[in-house]
C-alpha positions as CSV (number, residue, x, y, z in Angstrom):
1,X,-54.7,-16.0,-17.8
2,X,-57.2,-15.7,-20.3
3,X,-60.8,-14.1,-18.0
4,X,-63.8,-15.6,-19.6
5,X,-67.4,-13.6,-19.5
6,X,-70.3,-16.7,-19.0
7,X,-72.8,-14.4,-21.2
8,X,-75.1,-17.7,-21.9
9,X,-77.7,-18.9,-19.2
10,X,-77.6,-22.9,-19.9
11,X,-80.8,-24.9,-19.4
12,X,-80.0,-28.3,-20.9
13,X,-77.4,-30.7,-21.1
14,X,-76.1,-28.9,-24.0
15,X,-76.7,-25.2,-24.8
16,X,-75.7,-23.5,-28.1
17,X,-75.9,-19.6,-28.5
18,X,-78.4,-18.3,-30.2
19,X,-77.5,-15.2,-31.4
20,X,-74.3,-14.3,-31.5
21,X,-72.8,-11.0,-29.6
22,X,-69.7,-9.9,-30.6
23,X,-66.5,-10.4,-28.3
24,X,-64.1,-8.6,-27.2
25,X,-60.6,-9.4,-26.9
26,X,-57.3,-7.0,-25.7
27,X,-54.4,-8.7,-26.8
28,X,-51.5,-7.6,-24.3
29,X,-48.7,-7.2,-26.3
30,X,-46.5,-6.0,-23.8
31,X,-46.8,-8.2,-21.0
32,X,-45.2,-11.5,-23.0
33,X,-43.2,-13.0,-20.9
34,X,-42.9,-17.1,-21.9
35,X,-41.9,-18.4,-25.1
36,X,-44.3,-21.0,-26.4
37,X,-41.4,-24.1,-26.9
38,X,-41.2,-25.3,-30.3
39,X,-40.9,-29.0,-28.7
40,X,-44.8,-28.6,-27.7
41,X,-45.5,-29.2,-31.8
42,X,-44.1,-32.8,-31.2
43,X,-44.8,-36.0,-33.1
44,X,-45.1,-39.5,-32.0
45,X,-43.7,-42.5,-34.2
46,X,-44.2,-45.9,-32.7
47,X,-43.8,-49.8,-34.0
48,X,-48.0,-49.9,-34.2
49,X,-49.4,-51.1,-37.4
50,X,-48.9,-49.1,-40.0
51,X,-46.8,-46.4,-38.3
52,X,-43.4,-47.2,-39.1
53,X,-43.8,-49.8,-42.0
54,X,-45.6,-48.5,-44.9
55,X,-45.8,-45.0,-43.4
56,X,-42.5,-43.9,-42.6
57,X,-40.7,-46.7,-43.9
58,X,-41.0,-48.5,-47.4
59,X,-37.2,-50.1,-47.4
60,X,-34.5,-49.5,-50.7
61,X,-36.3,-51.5,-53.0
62,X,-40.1,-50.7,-52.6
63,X,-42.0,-49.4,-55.8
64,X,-43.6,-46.5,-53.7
65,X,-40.7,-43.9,-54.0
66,X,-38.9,-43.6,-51.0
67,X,-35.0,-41.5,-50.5
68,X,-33.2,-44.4,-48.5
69,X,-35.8,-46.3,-47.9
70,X,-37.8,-43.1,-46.2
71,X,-41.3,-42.5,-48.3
72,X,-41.0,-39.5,-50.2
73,X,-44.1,-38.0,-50.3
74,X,-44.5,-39.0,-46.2
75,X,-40.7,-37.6,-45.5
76,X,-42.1,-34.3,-47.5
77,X,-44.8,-33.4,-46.1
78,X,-43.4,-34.1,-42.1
79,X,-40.2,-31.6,-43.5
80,X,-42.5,-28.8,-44.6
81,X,-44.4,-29.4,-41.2
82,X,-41.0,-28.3,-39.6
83,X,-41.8,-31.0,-36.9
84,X,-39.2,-29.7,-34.0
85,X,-38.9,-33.5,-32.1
86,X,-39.7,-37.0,-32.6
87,X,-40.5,-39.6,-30.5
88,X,-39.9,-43.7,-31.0
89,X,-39.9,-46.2,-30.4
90,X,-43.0,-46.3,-28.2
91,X,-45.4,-46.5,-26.5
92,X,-45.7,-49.5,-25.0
93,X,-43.5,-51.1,-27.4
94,X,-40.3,-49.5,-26.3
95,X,-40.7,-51.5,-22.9
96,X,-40.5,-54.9,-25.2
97,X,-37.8,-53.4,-27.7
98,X,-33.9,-54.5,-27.2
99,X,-32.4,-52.0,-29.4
100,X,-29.3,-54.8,-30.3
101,X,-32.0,-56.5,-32.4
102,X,-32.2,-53.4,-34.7
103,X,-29.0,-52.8,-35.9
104,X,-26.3,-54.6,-38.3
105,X,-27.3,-55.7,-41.2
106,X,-30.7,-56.2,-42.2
107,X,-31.1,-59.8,-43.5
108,X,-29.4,-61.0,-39.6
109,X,-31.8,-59.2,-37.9
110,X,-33.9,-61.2,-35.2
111,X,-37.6,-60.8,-35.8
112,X,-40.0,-61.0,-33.0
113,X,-43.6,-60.8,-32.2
114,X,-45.4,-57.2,-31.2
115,X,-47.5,-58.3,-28.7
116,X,-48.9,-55.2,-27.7
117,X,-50.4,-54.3,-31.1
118,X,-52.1,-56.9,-32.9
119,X,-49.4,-59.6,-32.5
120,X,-48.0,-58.6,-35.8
121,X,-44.5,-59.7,-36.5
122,X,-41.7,-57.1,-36.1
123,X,-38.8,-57.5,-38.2
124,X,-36.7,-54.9,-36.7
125,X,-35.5,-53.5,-40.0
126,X,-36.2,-49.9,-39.0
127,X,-33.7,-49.2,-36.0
128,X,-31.6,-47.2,-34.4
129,X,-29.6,-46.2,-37.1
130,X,-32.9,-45.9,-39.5
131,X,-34.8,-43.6,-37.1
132,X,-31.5,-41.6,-36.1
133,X,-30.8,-41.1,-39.7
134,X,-33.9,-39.5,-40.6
135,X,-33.9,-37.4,-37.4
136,X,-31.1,-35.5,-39.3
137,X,-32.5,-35.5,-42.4
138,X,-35.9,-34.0,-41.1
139,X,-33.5,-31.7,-38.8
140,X,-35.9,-32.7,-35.7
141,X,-34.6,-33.9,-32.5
142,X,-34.8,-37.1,-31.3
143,X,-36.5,-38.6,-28.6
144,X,-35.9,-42.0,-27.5
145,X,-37.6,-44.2,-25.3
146,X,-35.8,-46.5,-22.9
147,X,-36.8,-50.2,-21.9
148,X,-37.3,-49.9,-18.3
149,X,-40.2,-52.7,-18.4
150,X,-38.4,-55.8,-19.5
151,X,-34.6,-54.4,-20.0
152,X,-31.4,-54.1,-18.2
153,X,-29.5,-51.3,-16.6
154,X,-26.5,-52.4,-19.1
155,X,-29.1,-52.8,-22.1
156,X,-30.2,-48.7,-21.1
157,X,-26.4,-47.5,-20.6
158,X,-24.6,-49.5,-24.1
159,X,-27.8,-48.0,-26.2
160,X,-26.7,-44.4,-25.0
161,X,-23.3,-45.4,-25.7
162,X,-23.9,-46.7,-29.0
163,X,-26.1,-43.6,-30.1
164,X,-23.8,-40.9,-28.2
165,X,-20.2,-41.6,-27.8
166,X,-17.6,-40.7,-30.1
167,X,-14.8,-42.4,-28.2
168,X,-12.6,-45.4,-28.5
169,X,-15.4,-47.1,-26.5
170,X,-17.2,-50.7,-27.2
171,X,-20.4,-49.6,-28.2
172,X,-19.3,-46.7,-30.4
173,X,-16.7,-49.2,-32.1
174,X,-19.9,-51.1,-32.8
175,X,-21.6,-48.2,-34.2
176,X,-18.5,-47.5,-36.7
177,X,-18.8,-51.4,-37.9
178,X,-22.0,-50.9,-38.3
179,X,-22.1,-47.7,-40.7
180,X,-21.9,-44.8,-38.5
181,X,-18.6,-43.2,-38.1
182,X,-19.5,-39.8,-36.2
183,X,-21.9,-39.9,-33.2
184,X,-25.7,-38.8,-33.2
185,X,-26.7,-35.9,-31.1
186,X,-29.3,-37.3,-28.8
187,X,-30.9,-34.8,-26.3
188,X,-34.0,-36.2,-25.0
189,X,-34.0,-39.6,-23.1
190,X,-37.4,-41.2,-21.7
191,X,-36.5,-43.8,-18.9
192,X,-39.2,-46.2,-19.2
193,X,-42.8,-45.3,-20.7
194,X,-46.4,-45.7,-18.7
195,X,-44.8,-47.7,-16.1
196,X,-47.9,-47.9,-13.8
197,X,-49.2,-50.1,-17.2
198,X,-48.1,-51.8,-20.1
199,X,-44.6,-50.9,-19.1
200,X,-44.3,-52.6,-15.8
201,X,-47.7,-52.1,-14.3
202,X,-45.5,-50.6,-11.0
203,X,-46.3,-48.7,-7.9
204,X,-44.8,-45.2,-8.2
205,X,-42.6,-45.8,-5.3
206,X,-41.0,-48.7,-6.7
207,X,-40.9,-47.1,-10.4
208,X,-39.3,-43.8,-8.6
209,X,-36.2,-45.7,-7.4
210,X,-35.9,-47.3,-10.8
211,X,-35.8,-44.2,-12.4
212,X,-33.3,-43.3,-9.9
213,X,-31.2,-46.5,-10.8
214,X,-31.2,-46.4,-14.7
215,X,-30.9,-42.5,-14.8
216,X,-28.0,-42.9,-12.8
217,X,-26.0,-45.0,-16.1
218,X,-27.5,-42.7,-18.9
219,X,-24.2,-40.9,-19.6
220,X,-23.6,-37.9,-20.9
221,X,-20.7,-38.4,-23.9
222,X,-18.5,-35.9,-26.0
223,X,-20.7,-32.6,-25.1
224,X,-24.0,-35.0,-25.8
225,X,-26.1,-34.1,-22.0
226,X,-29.3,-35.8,-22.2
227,X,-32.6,-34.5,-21.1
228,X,-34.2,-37.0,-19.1
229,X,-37.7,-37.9,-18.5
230,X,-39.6,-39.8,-16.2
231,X,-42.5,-42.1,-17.0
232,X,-45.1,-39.9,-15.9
233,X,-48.5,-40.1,-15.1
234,X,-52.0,-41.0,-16.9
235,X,-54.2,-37.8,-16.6
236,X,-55.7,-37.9,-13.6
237,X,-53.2,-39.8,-11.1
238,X,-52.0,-37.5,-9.4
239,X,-50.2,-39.4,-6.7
240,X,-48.1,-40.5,-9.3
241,X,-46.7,-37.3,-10.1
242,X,-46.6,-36.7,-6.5
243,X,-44.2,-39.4,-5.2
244,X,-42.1,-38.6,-8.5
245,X,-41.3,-35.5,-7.2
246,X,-40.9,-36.5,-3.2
247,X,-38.1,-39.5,-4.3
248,X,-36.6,-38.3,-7.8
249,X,-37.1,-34.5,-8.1
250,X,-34.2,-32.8,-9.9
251,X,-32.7,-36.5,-10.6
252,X,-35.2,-35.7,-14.0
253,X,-35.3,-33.1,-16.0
254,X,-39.1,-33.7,-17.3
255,X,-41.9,-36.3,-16.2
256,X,-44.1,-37.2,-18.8
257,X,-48.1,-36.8,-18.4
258,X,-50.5,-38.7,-21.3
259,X,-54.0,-37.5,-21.8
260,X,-56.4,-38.9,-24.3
261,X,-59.6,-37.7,-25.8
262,X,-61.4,-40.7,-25.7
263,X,-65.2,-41.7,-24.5
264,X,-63.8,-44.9,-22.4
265,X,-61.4,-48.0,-22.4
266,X,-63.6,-50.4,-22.4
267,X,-66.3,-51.4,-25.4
268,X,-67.0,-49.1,-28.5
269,X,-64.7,-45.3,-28.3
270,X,-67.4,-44.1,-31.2
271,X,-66.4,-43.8,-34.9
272,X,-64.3,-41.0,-35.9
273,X,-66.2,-39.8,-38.7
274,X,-70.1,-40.8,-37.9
275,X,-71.2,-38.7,-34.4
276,X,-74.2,-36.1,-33.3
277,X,-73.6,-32.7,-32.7
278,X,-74.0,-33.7,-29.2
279,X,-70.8,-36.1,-29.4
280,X,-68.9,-33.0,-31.6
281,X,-69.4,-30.4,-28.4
282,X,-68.5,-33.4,-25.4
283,X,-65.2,-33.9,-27.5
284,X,-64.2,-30.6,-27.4
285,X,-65.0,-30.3,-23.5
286,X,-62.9,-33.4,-23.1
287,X,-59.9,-32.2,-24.9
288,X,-59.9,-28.9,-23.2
289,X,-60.3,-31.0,-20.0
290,X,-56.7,-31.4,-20.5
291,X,-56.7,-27.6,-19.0
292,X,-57.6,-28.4,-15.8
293,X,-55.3,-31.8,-15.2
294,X,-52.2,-29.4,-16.2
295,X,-52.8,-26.9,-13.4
296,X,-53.2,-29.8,-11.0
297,X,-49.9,-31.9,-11.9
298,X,-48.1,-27.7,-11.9
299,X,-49.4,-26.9,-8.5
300,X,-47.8,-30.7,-6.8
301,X,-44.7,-29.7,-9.1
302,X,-44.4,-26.6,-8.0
303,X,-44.5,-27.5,-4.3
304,X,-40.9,-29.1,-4.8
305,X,-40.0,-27.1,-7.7
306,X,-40.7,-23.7,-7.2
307,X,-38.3,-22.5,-10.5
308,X,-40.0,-24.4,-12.9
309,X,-36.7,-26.4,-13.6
310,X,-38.9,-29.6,-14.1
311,X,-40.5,-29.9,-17.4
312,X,-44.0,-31.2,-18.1
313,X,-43.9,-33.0,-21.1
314,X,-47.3,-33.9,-22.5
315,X,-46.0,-36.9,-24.9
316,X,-48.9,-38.7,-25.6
317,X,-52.1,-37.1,-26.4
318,X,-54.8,-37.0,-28.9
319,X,-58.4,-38.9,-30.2
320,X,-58.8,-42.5,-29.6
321,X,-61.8,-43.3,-31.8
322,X,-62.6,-47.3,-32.9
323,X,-60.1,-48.8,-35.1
324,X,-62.0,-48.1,-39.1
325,X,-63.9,-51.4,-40.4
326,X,-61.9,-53.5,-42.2
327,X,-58.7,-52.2,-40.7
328,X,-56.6,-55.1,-38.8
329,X,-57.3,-55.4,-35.5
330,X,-55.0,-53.7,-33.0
331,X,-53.4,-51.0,-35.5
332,X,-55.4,-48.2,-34.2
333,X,-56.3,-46.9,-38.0
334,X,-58.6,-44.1,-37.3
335,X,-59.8,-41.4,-40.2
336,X,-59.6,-38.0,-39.1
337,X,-62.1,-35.7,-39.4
338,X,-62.7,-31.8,-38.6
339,X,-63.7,-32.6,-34.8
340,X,-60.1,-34.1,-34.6
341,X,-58.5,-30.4,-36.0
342,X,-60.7,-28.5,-33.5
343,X,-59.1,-30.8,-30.7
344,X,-55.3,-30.3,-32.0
345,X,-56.4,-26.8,-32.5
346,X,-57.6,-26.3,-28.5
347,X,-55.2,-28.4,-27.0
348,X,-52.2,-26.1,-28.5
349,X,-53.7,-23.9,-27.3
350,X,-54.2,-24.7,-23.8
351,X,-50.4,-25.6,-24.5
352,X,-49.4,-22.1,-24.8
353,X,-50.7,-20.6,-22.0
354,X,-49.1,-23.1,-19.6
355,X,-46.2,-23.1,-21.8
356,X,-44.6,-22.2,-18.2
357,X,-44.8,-25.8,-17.0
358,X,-45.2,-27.5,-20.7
359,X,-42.1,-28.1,-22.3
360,X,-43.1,-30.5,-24.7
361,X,-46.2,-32.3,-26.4
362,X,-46.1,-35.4,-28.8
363,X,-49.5,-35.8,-30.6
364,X,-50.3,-39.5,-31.1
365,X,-49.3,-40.6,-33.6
366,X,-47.6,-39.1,-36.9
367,X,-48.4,-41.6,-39.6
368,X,-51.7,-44.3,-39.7
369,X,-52.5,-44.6,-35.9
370,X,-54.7,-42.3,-34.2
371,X,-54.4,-38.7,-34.7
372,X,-52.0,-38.7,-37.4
373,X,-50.5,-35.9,-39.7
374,X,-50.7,-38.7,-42.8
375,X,-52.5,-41.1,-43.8
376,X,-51.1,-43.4,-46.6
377,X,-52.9,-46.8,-48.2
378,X,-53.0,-50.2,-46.4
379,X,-52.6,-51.8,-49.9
380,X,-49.4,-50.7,-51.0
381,X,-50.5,-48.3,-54.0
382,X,-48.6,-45.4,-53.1
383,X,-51.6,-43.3,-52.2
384,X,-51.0,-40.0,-49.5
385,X,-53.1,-37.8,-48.0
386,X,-52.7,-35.2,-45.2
387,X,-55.6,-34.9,-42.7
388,X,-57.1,-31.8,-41.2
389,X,-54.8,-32.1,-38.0
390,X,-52.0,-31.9,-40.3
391,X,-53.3,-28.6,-41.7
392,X,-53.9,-27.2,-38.2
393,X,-50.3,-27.9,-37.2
394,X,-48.7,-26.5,-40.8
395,X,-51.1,-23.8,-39.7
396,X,-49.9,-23.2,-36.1
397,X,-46.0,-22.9,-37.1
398,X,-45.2,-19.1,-36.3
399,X,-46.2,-20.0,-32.8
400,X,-43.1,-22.6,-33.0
401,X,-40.5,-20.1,-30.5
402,X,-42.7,-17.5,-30.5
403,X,-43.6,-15.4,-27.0
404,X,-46.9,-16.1,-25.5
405,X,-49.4,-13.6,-24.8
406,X,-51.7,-13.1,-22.4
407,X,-55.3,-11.9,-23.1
408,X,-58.9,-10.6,-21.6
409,X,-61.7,-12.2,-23.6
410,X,-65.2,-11.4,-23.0
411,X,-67.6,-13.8,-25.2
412,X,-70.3,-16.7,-24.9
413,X,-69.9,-20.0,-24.0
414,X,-71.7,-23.3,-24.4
415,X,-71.9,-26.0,-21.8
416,X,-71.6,-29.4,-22.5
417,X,-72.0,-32.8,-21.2
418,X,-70.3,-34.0,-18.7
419,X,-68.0,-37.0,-17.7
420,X,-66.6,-38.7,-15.0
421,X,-64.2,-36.0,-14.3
422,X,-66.4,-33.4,-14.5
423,X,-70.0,-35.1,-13.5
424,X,-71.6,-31.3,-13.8
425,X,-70.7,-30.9,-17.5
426,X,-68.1,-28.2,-18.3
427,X,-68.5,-24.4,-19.8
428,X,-66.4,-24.0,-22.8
429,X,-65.9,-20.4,-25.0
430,X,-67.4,-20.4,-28.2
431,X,-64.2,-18.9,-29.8
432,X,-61.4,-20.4,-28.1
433,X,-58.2,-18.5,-28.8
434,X,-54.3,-18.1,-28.7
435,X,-51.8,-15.2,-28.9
436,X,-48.2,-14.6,-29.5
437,X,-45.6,-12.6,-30.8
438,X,-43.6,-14.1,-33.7
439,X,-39.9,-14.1,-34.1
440,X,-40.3,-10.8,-36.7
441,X,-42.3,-8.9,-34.5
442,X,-45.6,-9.4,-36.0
443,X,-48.8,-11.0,-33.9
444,X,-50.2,-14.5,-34.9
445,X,-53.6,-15.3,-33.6
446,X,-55.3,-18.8,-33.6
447,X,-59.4,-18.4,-33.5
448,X,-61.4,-21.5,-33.5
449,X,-64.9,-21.3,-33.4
450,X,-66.9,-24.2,-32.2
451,X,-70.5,-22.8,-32.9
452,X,-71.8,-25.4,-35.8
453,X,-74.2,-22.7,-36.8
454,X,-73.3,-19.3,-35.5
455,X,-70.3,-16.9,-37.3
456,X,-69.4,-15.1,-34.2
457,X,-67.6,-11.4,-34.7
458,X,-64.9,-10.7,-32.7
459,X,-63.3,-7.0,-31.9
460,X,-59.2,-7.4,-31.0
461,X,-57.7,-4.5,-29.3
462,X,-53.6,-4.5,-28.8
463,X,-52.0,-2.8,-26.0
464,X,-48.6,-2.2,-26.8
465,X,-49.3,-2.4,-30.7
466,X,-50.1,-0.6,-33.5
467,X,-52.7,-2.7,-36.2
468,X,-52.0,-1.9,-39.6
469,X,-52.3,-5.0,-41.4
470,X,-53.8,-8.4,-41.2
471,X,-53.9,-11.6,-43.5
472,X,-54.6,-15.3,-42.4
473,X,-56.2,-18.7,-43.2
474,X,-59.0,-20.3,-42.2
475,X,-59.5,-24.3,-41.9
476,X,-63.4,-25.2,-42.5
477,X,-65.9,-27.4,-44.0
478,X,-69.8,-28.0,-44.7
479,X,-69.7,-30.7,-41.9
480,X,-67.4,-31.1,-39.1
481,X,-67.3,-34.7,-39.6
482,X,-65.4,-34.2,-43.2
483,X,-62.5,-35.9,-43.8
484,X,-59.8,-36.1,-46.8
485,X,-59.5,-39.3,-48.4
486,X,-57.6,-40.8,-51.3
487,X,-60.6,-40.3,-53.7
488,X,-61.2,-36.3,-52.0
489,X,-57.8,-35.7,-50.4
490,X,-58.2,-31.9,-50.4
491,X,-61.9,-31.9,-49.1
492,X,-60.8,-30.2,-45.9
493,X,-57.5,-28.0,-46.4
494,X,-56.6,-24.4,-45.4
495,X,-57.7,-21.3,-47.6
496,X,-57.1,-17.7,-47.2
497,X,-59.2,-16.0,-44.8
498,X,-60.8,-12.4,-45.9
499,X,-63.1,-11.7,-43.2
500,X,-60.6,-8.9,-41.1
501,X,-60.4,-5.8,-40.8
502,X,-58.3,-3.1,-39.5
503,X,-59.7,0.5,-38.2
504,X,-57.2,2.8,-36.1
505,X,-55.3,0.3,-35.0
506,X,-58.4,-2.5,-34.1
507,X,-59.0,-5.7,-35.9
508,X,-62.4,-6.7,-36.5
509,X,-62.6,-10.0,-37.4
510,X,-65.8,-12.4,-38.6
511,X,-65.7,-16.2,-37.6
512,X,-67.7,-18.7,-39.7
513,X,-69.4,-21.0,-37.6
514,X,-67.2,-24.5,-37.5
515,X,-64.1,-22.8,-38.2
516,X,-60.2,-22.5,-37.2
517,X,-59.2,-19.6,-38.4
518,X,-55.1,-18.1,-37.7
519,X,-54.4,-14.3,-38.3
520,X,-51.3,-12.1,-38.7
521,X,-51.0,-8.9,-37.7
522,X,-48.8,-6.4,-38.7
């Protein structure tokens, strides 16, 4: 684990450096022992406003150019993002969605009302076969989520049928009529989705034995074996995680576990681009509060799971700021800013070290709602633009199957403001920083520097390795409440960083203040 030095006395709610000391980081090269799971660099694709209709999906015969209906530009960028596994079709709308009214042809399809985002009218022309289709075609795995909420047993088992089964079986006979000869490959399965709320609002106990019925009737077909997940907990219930693991345990092979960076639930979450510096520093305490509701989940895991055989799969997280003006109500459209790239740069990182336990992230959401890679108009002229957490991800790809690294770090820290999970404020590095060893052997290094006004040097010693050579990009801005827009789409976007060097095998590295900066060493 990664040793922090508290160099910084804090006397106020929020203390800042003020000069900064260079840190001092050995990189242990040769004590890697975890991979860092490509499925942690997941995406999120539910039926919510703009998500799935006029992100992802623009139909055959739309003007905006599309390949099958896909957008083009949209269906570009997520391929060169290498995104490893998608999720759909919720969210809490996979508790209301009965997958038979999303297949056959398009013009029969029953339409129905999404009443759990904006009351918008769902007419069910992106299915099973759409979303399937451009799991193969993006070469991600899927990830579906099951109806536990308001379906059947039979309605769970004939969808895995339908998707999975290449026999002489009803539902794939229905699959064949409808298009698809050869079965998909389907390997993660989510039985139900936030089942203590909008997908059943149940007691544990009674959602464990539910899991334990449905699970039972999720077959595995033709050499398809499913990975199945349990409807997990929200953050900080942890007796949810704990009576998952008394009456299900190795009936699952993950239980999910959804952590937002938000201010609160109820009135105003704060705009996403217009905050204090004050607001900027609590963010990035609450996301790497995140940390600490990880270990806790591991340790009641662990009890009944010594092995680690149970995966943690983190498939909801992200901002949550208030919906943009003029937006319609209930679509979650958010802008994205740099504060949201320094939270999907710290939580991947707290990812990796407990890739251990973590088998799998799903940032919320991949197109239009919340924390999204893409953002494309609400008007229908075409316009894309990628956002800084989109850069951060295309940024963070070597770590994709690479082996973690641990690390001893001695730096400053700031303290922030605290919540009502941490009533004393929390202590936070300035620098806050990831290591691994890529699949050809060289090092990648993520360094994100919070400081707004402080470049903070950094020294990186390697046991184990020999530093010849180093090259990176850096991810910055004059404010960290820029954002890309259609009229400025590249106002915040990844340049090549120049402030390393290498002497006798150490890297010496300078950090501009508000800065994520990712480093390869050779």
């Amino acid at each position: 684990m990664t040793k922090q030095i508290l160099s910084v006395l804090c006397l106020s709610v929020v203390t800042t450096v003020g000069t900064a000391k260079e840190a001092k980081v050995t990189v242990n090269v040769d004590q890697g022992k975890y991979s860092i799971h490509k499925e942690i660099y997941g995406q999120f694709a539910e039926h919510l406003g703009s998500c799935i209709y006029g992100g992802l999906w623009v139909g055959e015969n739309s003007p905006i150019p599309n390949i099958n209906g896909y957008r083009k530009d949209v269906f570009e960028a997520l391929k060169a993002l290498q995104i490893p596994v998608l999720r759909w079709p919720g969210g809490c709308f996979a508790d209301e969605y009965h997958w038979m009214d999303g297949i056959g042809p398009k013009a029969s399809r029953p339409k129905m009302q999404n009443n759990n985002w904006g009351g918008t009218i769902e007419d069910n022309s992106f299915g099973t076969h759409e979303f399937l289709n451009l799991c193969e075609m993006l070469g991600c795995e899927p990830y579906i989520s099951g109806n536990v909420g308001s379906g059947s047993v039979e309605e769970m088992a004939k969808w895995v049928e339908y998707m999975t089964s290449d026999g002489d079986t009803p539902m794939a006979k229905l699959r064949r009529k409808n298009g698809r000869d050869k079965a998909w490959k389907v390997k993660f399965f989510g039985v139900g989705n936030e089942s203590w709320g909008c997908g059943g609002n149940m007691r544990p106990e009674y959602y464990a034995d539910l899991y334990r019925r449905y699970s039972t009737y999720c077959r595995n077909y033709d050499g398809n074996h499913l990975y199945k997940i349990a409807s997990g907990a929200s953050d900080y219930d942890y007796n949810w995680t704990s009576v998952l693991m008394n009456n299900v345990g190795h009936r699952m092979n993950g239980v999910s576990l959804h952590y937002y960076t938000v201010t609160g639930w109820t009135g105003s979450k704060g705009s996403a681009t217009k905050f204090t510096d004050d607001d900027f520093l609590w963010t990035m305490g609450k996301c790497l509060g995140i940390e600490d509701v990880i270990k806790r989940h591991a340790a009641i895991m662990d009890k009944k799971d010594p092995k680690k055989e149970i995966g943690l799969m983190v498939d909801e997280w992200g901002t949550w700021w208030d919906e943009e003006p003029g937006t319609v109500r209930g679509h979650l459209y958010q802008q994205n800013s740099m504060r949201d790239a320094f939270v999907a740069a710290l939580s991947l990182n707290v990812f990796h070290r407990h890739t251990d336990r973590v088998r799998m992230a799903n940032i919320a959401q991949v197109v239009n709602v919340l924390q999204s890679m893409i953002l494309t108009d609400q008007v229908g002229t075409g316009h894309m633009v990628l956002t800084p957490t989109y850069h951060v991800f295309e940024m963070y790809k070597p770590f994709q199957g690479a082996t973690y690294l641990p690390m001893e770090i001695s730096q400053d820290s700031i303290t922030v403001r605290g919540d009502n999970h941490a009533k004393e404020g929390r202590r936070i590095p300035v620098v806050n920083t990831s290591a691994a060893k890529a699949k050809d052997g060289s090092i990648v290094m993520s360094l994100a520097n919070i400081s707004l006004d402080q470049e903070q040097e950094m020294t990186i010693s390697l046991n184990g390795f020999n530093a010849k050579t180093v090259s990176g990009r850096i991810l910055t801005c004059k404010s960290v409440a820029d954002y890309n827009d259609f009229q400025n789409p590249n106002r915040v976007s990844p340049i090549e960083f120049k402030g390393t060097k290498v002497k006798k095998g150490v890297v010496s590295v300078k950090i501009p203040a508000k800065s994520i900066v990712v480093i390869n060493i050779r």
